[in-house]
mmCIF file of the C-alpha atoms, coordinates in Angstrom:
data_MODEL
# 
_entry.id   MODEL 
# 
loop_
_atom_site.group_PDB 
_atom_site.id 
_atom_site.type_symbol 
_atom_site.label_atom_id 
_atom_site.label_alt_id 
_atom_site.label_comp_id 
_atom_site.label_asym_id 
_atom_site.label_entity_id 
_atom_site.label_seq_id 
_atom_site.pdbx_PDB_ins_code 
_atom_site.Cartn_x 
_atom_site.Cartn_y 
_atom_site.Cartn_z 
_atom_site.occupancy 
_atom_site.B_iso_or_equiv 
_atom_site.pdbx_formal_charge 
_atom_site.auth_seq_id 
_atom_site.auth_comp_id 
_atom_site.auth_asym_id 
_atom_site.auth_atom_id 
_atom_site.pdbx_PDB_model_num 
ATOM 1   C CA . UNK A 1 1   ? 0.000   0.000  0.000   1.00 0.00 ? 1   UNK A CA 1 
ATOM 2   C CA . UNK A 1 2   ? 0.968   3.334  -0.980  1.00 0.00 ? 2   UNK A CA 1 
ATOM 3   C CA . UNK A 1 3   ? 0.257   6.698  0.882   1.00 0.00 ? 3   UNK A CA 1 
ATOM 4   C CA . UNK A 1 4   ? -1.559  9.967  -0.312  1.00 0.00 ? 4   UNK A CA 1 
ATOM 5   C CA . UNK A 1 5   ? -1.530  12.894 1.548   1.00 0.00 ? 5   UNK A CA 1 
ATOM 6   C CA . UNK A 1 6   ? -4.571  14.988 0.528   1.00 0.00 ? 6   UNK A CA 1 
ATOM 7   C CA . UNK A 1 7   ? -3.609  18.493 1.350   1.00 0.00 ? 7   UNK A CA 1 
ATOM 8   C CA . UNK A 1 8   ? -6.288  21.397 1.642   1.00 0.00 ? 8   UNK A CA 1 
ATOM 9   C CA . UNK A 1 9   ? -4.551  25.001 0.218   1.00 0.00 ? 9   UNK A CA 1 
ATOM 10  C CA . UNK A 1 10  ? -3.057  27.364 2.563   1.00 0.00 ? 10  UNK A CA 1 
ATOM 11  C CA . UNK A 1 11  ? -4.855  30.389 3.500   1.00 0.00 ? 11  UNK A CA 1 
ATOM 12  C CA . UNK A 1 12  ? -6.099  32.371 0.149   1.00 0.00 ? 12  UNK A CA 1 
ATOM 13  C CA . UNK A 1 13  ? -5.546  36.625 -0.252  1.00 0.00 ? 13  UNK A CA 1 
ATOM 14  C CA . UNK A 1 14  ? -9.240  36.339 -1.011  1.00 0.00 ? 14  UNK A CA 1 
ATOM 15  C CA . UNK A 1 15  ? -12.241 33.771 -0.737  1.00 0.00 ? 15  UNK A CA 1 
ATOM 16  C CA . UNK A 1 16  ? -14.560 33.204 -3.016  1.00 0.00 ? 16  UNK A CA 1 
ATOM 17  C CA . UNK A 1 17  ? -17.406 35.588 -4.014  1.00 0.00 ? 17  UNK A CA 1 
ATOM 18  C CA . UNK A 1 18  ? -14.646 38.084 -3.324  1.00 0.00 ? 18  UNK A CA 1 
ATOM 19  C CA . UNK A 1 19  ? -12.963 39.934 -6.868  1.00 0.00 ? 19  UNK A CA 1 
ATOM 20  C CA . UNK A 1 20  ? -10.495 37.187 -7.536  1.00 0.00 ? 20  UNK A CA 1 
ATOM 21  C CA . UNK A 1 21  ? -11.253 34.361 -8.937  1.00 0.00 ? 21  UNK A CA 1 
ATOM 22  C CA . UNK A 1 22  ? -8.352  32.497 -8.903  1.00 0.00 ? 22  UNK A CA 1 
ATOM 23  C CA . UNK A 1 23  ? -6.426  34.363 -5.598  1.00 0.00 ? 23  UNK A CA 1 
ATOM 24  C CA . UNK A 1 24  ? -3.085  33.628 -4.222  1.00 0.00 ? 24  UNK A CA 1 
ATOM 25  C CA . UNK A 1 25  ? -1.925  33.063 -0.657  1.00 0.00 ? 25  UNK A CA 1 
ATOM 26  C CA . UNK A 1 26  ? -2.117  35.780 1.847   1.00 0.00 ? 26  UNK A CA 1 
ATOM 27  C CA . UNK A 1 27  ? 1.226   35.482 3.812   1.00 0.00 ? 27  UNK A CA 1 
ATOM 28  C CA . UNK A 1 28  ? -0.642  33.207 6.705   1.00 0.00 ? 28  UNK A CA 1 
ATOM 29  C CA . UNK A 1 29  ? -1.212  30.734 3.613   1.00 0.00 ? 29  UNK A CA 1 
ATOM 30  C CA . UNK A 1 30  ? 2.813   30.894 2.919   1.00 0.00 ? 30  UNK A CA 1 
ATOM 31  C CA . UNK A 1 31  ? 3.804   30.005 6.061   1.00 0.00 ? 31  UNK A CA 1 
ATOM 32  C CA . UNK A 1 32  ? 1.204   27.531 6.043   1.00 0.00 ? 32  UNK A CA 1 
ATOM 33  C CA . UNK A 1 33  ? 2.298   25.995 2.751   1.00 0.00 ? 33  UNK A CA 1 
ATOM 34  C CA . UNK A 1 34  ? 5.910   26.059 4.547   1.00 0.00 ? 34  UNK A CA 1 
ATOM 35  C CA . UNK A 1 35  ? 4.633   23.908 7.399   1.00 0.00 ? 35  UNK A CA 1 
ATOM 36  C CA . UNK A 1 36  ? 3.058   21.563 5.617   1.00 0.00 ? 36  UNK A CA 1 
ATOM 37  C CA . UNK A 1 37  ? 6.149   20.913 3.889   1.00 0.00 ? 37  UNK A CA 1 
ATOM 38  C CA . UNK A 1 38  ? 8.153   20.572 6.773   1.00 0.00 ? 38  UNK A CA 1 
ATOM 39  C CA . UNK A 1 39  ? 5.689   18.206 8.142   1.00 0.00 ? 39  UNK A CA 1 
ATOM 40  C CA . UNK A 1 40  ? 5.746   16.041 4.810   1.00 0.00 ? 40  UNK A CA 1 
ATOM 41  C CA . UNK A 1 41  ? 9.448   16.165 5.011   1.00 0.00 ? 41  UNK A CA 1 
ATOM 42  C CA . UNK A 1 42  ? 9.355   14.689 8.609   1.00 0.00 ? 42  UNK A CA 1 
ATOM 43  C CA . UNK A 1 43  ? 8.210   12.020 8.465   1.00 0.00 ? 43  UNK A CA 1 
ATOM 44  C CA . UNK A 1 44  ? 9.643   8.668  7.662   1.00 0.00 ? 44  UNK A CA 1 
ATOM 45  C CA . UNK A 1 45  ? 11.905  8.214  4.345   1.00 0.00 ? 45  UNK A CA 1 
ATOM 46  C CA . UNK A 1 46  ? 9.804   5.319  3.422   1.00 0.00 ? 46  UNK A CA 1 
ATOM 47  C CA . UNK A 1 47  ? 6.339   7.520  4.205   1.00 0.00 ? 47  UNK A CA 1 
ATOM 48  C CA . UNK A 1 48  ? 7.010   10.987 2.456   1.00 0.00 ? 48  UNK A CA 1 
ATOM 49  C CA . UNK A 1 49  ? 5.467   11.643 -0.852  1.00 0.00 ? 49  UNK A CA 1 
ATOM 50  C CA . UNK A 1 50  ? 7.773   11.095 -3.924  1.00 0.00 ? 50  UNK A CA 1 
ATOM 51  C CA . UNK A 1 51  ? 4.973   13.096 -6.102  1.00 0.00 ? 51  UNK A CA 1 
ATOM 52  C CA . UNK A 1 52  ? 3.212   16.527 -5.672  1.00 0.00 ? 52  UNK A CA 1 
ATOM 53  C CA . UNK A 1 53  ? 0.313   16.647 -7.526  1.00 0.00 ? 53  UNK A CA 1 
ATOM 54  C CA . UNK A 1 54  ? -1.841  20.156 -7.558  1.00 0.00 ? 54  UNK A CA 1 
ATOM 55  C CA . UNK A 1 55  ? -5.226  21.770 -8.662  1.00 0.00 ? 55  UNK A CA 1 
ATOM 56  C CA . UNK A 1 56  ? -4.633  24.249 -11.698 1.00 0.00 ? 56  UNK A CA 1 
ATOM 57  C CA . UNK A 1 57  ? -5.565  27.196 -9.174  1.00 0.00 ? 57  UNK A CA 1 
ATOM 58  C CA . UNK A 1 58  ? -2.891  29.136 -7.538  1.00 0.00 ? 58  UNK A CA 1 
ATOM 59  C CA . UNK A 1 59  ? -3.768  28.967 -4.258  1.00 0.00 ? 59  UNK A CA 1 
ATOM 60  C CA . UNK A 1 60  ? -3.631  24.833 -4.402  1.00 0.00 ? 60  UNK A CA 1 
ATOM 61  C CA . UNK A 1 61  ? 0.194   25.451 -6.671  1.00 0.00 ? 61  UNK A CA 1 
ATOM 62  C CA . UNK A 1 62  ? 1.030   28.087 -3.913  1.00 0.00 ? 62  UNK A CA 1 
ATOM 63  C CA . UNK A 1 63  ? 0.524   25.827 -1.443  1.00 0.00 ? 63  UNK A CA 1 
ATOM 64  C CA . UNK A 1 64  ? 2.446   22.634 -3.337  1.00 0.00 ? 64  UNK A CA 1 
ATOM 65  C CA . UNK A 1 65  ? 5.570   24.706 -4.427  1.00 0.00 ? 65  UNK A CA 1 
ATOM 66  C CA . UNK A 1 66  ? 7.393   24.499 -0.993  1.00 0.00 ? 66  UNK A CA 1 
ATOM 67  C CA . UNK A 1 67  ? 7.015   20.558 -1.005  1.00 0.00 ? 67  UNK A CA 1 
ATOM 68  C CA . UNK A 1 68  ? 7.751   20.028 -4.402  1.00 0.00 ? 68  UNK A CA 1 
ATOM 69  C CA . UNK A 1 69  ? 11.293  22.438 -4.178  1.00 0.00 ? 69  UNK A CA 1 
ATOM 70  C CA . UNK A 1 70  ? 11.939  20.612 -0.618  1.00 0.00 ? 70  UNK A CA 1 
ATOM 71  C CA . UNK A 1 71  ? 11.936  17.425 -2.696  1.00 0.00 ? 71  UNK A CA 1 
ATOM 72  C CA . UNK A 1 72  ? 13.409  18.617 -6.141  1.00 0.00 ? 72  UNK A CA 1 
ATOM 73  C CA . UNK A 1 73  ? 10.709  18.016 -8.365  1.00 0.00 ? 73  UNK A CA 1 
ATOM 74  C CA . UNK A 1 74  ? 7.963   19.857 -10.694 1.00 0.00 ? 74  UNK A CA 1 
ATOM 75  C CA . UNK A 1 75  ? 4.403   20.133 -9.403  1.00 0.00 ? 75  UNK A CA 1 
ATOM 76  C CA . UNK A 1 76  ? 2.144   18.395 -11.771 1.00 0.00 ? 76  UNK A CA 1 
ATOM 77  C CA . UNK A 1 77  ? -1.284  19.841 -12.109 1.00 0.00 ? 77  UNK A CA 1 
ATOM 78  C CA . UNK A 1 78  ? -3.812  17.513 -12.317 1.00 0.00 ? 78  UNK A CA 1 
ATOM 79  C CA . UNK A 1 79  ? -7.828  19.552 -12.840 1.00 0.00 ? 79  UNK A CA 1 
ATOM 80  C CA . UNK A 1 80  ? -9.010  15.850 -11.810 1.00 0.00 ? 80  UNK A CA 1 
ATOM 81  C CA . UNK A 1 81  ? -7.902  17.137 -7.965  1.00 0.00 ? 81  UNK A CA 1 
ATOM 82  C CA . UNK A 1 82  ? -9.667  21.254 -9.002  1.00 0.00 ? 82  UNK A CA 1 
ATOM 83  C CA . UNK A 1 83  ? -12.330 22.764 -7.345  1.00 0.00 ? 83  UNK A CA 1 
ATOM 84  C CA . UNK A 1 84  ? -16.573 22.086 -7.814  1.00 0.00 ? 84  UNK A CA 1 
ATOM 85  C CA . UNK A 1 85  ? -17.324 23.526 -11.200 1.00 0.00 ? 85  UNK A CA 1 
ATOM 86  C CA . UNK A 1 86  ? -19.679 26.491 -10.775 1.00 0.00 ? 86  UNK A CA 1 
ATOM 87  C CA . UNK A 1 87  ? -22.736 25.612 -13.079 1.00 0.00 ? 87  UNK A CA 1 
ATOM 88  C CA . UNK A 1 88  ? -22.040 27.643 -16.849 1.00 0.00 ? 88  UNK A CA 1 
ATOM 89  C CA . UNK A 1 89  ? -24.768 29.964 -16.647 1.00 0.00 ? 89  UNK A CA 1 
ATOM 90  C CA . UNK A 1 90  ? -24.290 31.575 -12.901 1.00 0.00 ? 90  UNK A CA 1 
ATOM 91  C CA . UNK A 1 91  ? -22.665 34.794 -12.802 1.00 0.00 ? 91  UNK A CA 1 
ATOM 92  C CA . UNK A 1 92  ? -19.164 34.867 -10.819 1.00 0.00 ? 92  UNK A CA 1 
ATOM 93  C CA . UNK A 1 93  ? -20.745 36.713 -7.862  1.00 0.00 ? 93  UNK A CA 1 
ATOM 94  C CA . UNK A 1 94  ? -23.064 34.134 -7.354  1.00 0.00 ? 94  UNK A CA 1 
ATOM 95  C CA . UNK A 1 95  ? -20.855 31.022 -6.634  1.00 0.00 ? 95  UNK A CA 1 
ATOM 96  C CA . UNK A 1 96  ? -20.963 32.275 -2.648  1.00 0.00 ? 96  UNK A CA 1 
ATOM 97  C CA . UNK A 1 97  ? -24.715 31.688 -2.365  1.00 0.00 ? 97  UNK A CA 1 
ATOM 98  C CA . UNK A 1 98  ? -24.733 28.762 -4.667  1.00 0.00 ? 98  UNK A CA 1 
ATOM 99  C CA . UNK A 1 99  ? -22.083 27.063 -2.556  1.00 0.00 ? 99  UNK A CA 1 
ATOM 100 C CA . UNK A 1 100 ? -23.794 27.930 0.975   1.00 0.00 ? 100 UNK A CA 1 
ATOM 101 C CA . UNK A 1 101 ? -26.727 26.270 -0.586  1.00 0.00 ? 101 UNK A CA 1 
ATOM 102 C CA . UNK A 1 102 ? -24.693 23.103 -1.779  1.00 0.00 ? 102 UNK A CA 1 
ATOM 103 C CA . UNK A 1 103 ? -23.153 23.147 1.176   1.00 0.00 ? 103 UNK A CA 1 
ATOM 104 C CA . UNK A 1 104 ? -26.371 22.448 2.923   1.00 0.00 ? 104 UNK A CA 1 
ATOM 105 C CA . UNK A 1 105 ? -27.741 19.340 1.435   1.00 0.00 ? 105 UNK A CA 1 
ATOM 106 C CA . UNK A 1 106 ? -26.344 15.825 -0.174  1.00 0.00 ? 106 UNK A CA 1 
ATOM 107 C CA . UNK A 1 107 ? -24.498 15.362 -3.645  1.00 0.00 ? 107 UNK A CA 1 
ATOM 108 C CA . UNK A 1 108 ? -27.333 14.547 -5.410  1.00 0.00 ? 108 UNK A CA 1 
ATOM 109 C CA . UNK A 1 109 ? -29.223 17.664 -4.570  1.00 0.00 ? 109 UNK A CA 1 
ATOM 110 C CA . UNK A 1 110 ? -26.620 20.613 -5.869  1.00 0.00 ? 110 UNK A CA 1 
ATOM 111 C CA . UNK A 1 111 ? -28.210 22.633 -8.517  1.00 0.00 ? 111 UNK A CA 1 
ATOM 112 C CA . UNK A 1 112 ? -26.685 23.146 -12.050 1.00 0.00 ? 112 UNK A CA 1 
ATOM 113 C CA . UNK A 1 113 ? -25.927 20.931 -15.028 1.00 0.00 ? 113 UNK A CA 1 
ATOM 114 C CA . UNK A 1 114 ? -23.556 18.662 -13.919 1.00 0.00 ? 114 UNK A CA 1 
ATOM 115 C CA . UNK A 1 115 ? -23.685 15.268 -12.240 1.00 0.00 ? 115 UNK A CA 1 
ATOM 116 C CA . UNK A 1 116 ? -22.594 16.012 -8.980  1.00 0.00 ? 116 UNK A CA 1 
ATOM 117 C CA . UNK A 1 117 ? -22.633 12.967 -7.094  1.00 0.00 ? 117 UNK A CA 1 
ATOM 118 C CA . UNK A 1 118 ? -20.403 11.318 -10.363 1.00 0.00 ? 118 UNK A CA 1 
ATOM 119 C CA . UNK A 1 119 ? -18.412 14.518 -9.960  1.00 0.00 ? 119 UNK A CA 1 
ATOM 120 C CA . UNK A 1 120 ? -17.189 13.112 -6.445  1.00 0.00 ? 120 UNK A CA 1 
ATOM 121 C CA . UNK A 1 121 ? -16.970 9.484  -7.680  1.00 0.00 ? 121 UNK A CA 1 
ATOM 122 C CA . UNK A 1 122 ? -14.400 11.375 -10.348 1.00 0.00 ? 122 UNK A CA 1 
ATOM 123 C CA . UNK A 1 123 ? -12.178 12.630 -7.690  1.00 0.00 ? 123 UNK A CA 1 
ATOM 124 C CA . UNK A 1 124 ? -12.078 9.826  -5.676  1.00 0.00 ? 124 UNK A CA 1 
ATOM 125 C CA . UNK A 1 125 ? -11.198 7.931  -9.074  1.00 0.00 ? 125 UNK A CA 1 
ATOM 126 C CA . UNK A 1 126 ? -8.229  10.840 -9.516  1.00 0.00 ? 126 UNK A CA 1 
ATOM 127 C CA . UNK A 1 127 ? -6.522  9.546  -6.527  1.00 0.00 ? 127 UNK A CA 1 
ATOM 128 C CA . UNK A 1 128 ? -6.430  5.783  -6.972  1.00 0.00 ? 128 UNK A CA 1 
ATOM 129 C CA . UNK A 1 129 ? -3.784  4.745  -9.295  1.00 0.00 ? 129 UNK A CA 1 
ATOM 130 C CA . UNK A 1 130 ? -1.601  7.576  -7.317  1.00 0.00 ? 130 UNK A CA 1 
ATOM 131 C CA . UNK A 1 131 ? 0.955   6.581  -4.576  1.00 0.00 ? 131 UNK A CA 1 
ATOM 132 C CA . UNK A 1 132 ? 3.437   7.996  -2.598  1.00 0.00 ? 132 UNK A CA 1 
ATOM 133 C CA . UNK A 1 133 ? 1.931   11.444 -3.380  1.00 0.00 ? 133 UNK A CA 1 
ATOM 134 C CA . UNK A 1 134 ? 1.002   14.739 -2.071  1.00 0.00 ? 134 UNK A CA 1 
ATOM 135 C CA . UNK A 1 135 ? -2.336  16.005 -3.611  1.00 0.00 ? 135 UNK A CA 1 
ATOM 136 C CA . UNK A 1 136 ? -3.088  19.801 -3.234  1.00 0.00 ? 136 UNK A CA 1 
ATOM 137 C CA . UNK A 1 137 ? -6.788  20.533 -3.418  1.00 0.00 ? 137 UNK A CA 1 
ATOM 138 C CA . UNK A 1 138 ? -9.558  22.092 -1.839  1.00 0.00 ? 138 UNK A CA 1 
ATOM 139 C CA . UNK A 1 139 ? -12.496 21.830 0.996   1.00 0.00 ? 139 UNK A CA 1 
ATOM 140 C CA . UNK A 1 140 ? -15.266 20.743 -1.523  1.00 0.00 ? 140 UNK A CA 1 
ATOM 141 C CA . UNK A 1 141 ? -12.667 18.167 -3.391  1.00 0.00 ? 141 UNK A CA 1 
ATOM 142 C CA . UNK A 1 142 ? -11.750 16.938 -0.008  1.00 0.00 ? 142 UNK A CA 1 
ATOM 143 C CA . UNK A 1 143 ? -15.108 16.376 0.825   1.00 0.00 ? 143 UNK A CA 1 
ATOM 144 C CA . UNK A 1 144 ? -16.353 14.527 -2.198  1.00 0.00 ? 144 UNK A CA 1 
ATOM 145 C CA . UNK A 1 145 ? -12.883 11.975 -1.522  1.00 0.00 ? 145 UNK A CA 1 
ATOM 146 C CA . UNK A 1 146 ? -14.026 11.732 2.319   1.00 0.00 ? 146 UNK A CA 1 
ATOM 147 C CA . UNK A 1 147 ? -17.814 11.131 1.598   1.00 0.00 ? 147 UNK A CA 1 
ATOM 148 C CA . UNK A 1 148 ? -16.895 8.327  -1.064  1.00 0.00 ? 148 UNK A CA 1 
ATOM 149 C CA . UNK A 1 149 ? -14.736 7.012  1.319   1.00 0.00 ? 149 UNK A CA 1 
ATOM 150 C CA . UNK A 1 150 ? -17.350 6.960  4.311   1.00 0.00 ? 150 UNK A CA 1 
ATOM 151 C CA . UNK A 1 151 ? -20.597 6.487  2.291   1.00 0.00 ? 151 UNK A CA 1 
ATOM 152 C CA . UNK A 1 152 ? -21.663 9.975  3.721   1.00 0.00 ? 152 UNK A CA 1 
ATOM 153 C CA . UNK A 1 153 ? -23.943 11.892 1.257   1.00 0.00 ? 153 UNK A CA 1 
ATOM 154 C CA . UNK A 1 154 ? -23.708 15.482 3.108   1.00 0.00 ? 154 UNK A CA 1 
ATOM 155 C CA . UNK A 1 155 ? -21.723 17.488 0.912   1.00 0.00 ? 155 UNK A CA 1 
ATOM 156 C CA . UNK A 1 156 ? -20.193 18.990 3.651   1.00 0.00 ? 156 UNK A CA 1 
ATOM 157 C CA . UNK A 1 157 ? -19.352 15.886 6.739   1.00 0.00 ? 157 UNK A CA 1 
ATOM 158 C CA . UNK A 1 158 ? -15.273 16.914 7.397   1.00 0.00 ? 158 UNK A CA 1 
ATOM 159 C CA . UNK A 1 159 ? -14.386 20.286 7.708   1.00 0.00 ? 159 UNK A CA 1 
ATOM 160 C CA . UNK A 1 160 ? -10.616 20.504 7.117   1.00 0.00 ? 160 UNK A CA 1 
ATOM 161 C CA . UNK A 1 161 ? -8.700  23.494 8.324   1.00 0.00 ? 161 UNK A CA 1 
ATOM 162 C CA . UNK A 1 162 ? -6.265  25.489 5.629   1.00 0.00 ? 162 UNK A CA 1 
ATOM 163 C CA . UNK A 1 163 ? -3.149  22.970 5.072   1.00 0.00 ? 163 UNK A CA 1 
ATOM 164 C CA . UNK A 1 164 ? -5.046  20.352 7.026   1.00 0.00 ? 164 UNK A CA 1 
ATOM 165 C CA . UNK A 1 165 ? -3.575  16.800 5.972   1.00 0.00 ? 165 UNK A CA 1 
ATOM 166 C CA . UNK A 1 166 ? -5.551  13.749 5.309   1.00 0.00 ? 166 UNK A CA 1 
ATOM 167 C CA . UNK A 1 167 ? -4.167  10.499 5.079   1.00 0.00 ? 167 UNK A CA 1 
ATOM 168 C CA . UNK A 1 168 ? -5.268  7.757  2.200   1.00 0.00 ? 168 UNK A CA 1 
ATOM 169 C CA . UNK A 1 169 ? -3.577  4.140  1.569   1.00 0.00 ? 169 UNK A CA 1 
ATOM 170 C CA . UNK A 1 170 ? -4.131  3.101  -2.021  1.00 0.00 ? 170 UNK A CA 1 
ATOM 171 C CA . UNK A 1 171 ? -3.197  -0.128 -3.608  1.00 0.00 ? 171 UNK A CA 1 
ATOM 172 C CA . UNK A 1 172 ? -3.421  1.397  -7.143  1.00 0.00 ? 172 UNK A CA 1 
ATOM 173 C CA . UNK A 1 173 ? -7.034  0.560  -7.344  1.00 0.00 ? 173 UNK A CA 1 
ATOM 174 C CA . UNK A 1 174 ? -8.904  1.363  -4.294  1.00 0.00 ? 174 UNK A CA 1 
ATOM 175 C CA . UNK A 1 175 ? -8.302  3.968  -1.583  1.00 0.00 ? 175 UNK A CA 1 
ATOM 176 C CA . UNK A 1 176 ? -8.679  3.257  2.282   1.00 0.00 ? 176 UNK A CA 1 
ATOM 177 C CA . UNK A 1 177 ? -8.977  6.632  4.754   1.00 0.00 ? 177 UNK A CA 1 
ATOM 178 C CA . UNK A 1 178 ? -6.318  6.236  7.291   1.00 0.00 ? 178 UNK A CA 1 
ATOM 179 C CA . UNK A 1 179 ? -6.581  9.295  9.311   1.00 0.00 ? 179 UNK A CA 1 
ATOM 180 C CA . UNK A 1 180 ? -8.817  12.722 8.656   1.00 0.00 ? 180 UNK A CA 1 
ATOM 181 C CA . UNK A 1 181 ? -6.722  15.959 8.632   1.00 0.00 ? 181 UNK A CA 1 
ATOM 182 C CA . UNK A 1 182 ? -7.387  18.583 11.342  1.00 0.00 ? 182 UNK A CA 1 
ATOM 183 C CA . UNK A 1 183 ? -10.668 20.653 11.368  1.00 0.00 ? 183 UNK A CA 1 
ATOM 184 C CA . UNK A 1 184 ? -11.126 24.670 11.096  1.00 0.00 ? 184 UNK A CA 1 
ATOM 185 C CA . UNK A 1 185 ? -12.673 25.490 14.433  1.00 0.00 ? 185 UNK A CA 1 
ATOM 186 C CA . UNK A 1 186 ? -14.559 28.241 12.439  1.00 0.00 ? 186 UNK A CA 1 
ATOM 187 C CA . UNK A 1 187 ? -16.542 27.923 8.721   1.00 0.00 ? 187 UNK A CA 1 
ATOM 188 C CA . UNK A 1 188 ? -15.512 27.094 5.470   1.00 0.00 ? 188 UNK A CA 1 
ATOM 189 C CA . UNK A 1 189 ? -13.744 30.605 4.897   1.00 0.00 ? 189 UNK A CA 1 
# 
């Protein structure tokens, strides 16, 4: 069995419904990005990720690049690990609402025009033939691997904190949930 270390981004210059789209780290999120790594880097030789693997958005590369220097290597982005897609015909300023409403219910309920609940089953699928890897990706991503993993059909069930680790075993094909990462004592943002 191999290990994956799902990582949630470090702490974003702005969430979303804000202006930016596709924000940065603040300079909490770099030191955050900076401790994951040095956690990653700690532990055992035959436990620490050969592989960073990232979401195309630049919080989720922000947050990989320390790990991947650390270990000499390019981060490859994979959209497979990205965040939800926002459904094509809501305007930008409404993702916040349609989120807080997603965020209420079960896969299968989210409004728009794309299979949700296979949406999950897709990133769960993104992780399996990946070992010895550290995935950077996002709450709702996380959530979709953890509910698969579970059963759980709340869209949000885990909560994990900015940099929060999660650890997965995969044998190539299936994944097993080792340990959760650590939970924001506050919301989502």
């Amino acid at each position: 069995m191999s290990r994956l270390y799902l990582i949630r981004h470090g702490k974003p210059a702005a969430t979303w419904g804000g202006h930016d789209d596709d924000p940065g780290l603040d300079e909490t999120g770099r030191v955050q990005a900076e401790a994951a790594r040095d956690f990653l880097l700690a532990l055992p030789p035959e436990e620490r990720p050969r592989l960073v693997v990232s979401s195309p958005l630049a919080r989720c590369r922000e947050t990989a690049e320390p790990t991947a220097e650390a270990l000499g290597i390019a981060v490859e982005i994979d959209p497979g690990v990205g965040e939800i897609p926002t459904p094509a015909a809501l305007a930008a300023e409404s993702r916040g609402e349609w989120l807080r409403q997603a965020f209420q219910g079960a896969w299968a309920e989210i409004e728009g025009d794309l299979d949700y609940d296979a949406w999950r089953q897709q990133v769960a699928q993104a992780l399996q033939g990946r070992g010895d890897t550290a995935v950077f990706s996002h709450f709702v991503a996380i959530n979709a691997v953890i509910s698969v993993l579970t059963g759980e059909d709340r869209v949000v069930s885990f909560r994990p904190d900015h940099t929060s680790i999660t650890i997965l075993e995969t044998d190539g094909k299936t994944l097993t949930l080792i340990e959760k990462g650590r939970e924001a004592s506050t919301g989502v943002l």
